[in-house]
C-alpha positions as CSV (number, residue, x, y, z in Angstrom):
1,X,-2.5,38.2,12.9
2,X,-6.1,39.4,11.6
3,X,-8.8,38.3,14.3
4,X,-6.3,37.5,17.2
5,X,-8.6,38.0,19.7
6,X,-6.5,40.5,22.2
7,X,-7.3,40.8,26.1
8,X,-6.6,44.3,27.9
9,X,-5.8,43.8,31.0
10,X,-3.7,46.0,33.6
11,X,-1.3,49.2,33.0
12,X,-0.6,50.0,29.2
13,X,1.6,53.1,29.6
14,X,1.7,55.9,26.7
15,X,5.5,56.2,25.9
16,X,7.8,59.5,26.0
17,X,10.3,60.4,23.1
18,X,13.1,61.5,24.7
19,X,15.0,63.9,22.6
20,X,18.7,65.6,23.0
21,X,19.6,68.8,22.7
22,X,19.6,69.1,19.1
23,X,16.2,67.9,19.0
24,X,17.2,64.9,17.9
25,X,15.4,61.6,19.2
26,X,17.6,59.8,21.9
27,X,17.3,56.3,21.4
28,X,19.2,54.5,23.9
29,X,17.3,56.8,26.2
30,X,14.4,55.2,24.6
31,X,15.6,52.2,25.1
32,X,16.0,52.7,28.5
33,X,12.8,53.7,29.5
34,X,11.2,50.7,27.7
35,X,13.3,48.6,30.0
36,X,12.1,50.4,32.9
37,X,8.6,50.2,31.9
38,X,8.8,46.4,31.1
39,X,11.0,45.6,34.3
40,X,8.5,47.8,36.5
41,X,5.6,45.1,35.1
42,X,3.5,47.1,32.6
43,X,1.0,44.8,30.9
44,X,1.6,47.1,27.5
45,X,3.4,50.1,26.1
46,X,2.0,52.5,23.7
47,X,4.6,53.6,21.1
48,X,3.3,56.7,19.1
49,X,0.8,58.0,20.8
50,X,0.6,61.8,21.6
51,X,2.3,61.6,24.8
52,X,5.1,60.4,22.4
53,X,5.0,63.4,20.5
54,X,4.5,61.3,16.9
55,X,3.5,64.8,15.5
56,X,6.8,66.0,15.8
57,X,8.7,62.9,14.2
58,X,9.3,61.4,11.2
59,X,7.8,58.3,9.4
60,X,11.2,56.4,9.8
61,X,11.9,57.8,13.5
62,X,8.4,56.4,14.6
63,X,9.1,53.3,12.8
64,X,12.1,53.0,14.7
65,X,10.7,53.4,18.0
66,X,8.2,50.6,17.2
67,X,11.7,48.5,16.4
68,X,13.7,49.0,19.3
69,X,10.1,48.3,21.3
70,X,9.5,45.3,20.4
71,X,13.2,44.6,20.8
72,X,13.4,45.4,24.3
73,X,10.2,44.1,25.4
74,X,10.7,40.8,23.7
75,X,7.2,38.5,24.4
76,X,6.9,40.7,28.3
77,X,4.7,43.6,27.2
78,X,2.7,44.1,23.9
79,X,3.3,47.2,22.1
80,X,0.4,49.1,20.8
81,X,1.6,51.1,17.7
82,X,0.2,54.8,17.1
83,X,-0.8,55.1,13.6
84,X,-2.2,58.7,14.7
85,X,-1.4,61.2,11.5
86,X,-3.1,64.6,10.1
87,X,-2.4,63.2,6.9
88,X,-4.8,59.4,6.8
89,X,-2.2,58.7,4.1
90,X,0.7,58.7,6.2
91,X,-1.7,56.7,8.7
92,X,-2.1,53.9,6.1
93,X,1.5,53.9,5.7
94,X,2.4,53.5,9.1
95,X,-0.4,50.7,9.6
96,X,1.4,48.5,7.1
97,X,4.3,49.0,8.7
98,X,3.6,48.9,12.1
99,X,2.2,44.7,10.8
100,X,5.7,44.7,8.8
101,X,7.9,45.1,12.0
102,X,5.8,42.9,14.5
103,X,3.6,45.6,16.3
104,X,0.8,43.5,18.5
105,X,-1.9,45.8,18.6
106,X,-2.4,49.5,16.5
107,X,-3.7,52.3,18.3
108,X,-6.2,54.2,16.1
109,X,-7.0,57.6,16.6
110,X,-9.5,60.4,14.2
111,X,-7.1,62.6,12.1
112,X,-7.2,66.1,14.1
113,X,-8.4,69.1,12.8
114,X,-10.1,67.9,10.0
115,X,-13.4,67.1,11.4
116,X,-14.3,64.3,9.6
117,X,-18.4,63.2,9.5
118,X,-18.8,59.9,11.4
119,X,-19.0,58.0,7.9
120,X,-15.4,59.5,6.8
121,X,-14.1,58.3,10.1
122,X,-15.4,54.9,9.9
123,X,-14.0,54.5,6.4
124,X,-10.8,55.9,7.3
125,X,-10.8,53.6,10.2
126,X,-11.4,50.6,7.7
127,X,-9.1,51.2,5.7
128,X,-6.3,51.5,8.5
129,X,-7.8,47.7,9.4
130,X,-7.1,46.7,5.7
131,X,-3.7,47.5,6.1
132,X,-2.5,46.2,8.9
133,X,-4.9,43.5,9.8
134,X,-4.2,43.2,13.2
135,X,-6.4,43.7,16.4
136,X,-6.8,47.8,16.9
137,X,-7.6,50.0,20.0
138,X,-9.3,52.9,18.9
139,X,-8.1,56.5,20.4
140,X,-10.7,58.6,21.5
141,X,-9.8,62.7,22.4
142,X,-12.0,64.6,21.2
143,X,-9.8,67.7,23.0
144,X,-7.2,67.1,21.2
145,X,-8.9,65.5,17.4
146,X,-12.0,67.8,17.4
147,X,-14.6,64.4,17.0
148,X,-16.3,62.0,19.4
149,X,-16.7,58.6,18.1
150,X,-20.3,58.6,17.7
151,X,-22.8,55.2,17.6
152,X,-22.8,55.5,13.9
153,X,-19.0,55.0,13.7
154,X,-19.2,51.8,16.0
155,X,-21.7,50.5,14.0
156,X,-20.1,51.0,10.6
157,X,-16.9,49.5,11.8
158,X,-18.5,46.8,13.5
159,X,-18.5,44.8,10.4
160,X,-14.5,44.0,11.4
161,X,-13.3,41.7,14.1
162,X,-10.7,43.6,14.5
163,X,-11.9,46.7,16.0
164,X,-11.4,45.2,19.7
165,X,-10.7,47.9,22.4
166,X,-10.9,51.9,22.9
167,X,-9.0,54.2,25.2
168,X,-12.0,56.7,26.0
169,X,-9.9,59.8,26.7
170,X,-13.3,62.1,26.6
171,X,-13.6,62.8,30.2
172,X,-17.5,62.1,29.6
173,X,-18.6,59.6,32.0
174,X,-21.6,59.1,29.7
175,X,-19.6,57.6,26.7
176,X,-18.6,54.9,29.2
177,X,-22.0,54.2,30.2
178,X,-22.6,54.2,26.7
179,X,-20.3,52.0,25.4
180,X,-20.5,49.2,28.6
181,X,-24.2,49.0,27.5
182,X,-24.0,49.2,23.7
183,X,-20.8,47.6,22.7
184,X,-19.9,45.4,25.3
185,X,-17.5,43.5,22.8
186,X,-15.4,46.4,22.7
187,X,-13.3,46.4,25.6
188,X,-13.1,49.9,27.4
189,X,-9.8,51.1,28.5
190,X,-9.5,54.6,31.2
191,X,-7.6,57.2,29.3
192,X,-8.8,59.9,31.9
193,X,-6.7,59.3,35.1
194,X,-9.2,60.6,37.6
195,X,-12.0,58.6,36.1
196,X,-10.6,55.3,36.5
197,X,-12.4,54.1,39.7
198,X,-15.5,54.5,37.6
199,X,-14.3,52.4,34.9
200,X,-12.9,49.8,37.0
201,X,-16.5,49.8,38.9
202,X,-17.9,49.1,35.5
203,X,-15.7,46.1,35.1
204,X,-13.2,48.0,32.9
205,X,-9.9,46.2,33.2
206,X,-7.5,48.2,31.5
207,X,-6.1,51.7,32.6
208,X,-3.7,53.7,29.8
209,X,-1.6,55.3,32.2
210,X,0.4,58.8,32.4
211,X,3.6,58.5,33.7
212,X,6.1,60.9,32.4
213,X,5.5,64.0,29.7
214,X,8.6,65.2,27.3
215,X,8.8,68.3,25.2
216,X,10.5,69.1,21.6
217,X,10.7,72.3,19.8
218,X,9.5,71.6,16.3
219,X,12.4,72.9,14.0
């Protein structure tokens, strides 16, 4: 699926992991909520993401998430897979798998806490490409990972097609000034609620949206 050229339109809605008592992941639940999503008319869903709590989950239980995803949502809602991982190992992994068990788009996000220089992150983030070779929405939250996604990191990864969208969680208006005017082929998605009547004024046509927030003790 390497260069499909992907459009963002509309709501793409960050997914919960709802989990039972015994912490364990709730997958009809899951299931569920996909259903809701899809039914309610969400243009995506965003499986693995932090809302999702991938830091708290296993390789296999994210994996599965992506399965039953896709499952539910049939051809009604692209699924964006969250590849997101302390470890860039463990993201590589779950880049090959995410292509191995049909995820449309991969969300790709900077390791946190390690702080990588804009050069790590932009070979990092071509590597990720080479394994899963499908179109990718970069994450920035620099809150949350420690690094912006600088100019030099655009233009390093520039040299891929497949380096199509972002979700600019920064809460900087700047960095969408910045990247309407400097990388208009990257298309700009609100990951800041109360910004999005900014984006959409700059012709931004996607919105990743917050719907629901879960919580899991980490045992």
């Amino acid at each position: 699926m390497g260069n499909t050229t992907m459009h963002f339109e509309g709501i793409y809605t960050p997914v919960i992991t709802p989990f039972g008592e015994d912490h364990s992941i709730d997958y009809d639940a899951f299931a569920a909520q996909v259903q809701y999503l899809v039914d309610a008319g969400v243009q995506g869903l965003m499986v693995g993401g932090t809302t999702g709590e991938y830091y708290v989950e296993s390789h296999e239980e994210r994996v599965k998430l992506l399965e039953i995803s896709k499952q539910v949502a049939a051809d009604k809602a692209i699924v964006i897979f969250g590849t997101g991982s302390v470890n860039p190992d463990h993201s590589i992994k779950l880049a090959e798998d995410g292509a191995k068990h049909g995820a449309d788009v991969i969300l790709l996000a900077t390791p946190p806490y390690s702080l990588p220089t804009q050069r790590e992150l932009a070979l990092h983030a071509l590597t990720i490409d080479r394994a899963a070779n499908l179109p990718i929405m970069l994450y920035n939250y620099p809150d949350r990972m420690g690094v912006n996604m600088e100019e030099e990191f655009f233009d390093r990864v520039a040299r891929s097609a497949n380096f199509q969208a972002i979700k600019e969680s920064s809460g900087d208006i700047n960095r969408l000034h910045m990247l309407a005017r400097d990388y208009p082929h990257i298309q700009t998605a609100c990951g800041m609620d109360d910004q999005a009547l900014e984006f959409f004024a700059w012709g931004r046509k996607a919105g990743c949206v917050q719907v629901l927030t879960s919580c899991r003790k980490n045992t």
